[in-house]
C-alpha positions, 0 to 999 in steps of 0.5 A: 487528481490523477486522471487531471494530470494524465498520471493515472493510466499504466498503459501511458508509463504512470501508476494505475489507479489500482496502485494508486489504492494501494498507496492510500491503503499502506498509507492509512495503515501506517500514519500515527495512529493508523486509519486502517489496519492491516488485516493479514496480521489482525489477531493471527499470532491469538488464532490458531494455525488451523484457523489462519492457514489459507495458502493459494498457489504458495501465497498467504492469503488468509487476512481477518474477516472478523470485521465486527470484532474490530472494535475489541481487537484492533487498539487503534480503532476510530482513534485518528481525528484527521480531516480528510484534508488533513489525510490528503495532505499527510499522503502527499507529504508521506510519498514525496517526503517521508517513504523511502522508495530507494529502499522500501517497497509499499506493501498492505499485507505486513505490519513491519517494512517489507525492502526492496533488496528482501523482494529483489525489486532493485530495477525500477525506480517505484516498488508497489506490491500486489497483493494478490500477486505478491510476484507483481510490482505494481510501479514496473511499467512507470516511465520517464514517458509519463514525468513528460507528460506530466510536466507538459501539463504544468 
């Protein structure tokens, strides 16, 4: 749909598809009952330290890669029924109606909402993280270029 619309290319002033993925990551982790879950957070305050202590370059990079265990320690396992119609629809409705992008920033490594005021990410009208470079917003580049285009294909 992105690619259709020409909102799918961050060299054009959209999201790229990578941060399209994030948003449908962060969305499935926190639809009711989630679809996926978090897995920097899975069973880390059950492990100890030692186990769950992976820094790379002042990040936290440790996440569960127990993924056969799943089942036993993450409640919300298989519970959402959603179609994937149902799912696409919730997506749209959770970006355009419900996340609050004035505030928040969508971020697939916590639980817990993470604001755009606790990352210093104030200046851009989108706030997307990175996960692997959490200094890095995914949505910096979008401009008022690509709302443009978007709407001349309509």
């Amino acid at each position: 749909m992105a690619k259709i619309y020409n909102i799918g290319d961050a060299s054009c002033g959209s999201l790229s598809s990578y941060a399209y993925i994030i948003m449908v990551i962060y969305y499935l982790q926190n639809i009711s009952p989630p679809v996926l879950p978090c897995l920097q957070q899975l069973n880390k305050d059950t492990l100890p330290k030692n186990e769950t202590d992976l820094n790379i370059d002042g990040w936290d990079c440790w996440f569960n890669r127990d993924l056969s265990s799943l089942k036993k320690i993450w409640p919300y396992y298989k519970k959402n029924t959603e179609s994937v119609g149902e799912l696409w629809l919730g997506f749209l409705c959770f970006y355009t109606e419900k996340f609050d992008w004035d505030s928040n920033v969508v971020c697939i490594r916590k639980n817990e909402v993470l604001t755009r005021q606790t990352k210093n990410w104030t200046k851009h009208r989108l706030a997307i993280e990175d996960p692997f470079e959490l200094s890095h917003n995914l949505a910096a580049g979008v401009s008022q270029k690509s709302k443009r285009k978007l709407m001349q294909n309509n």
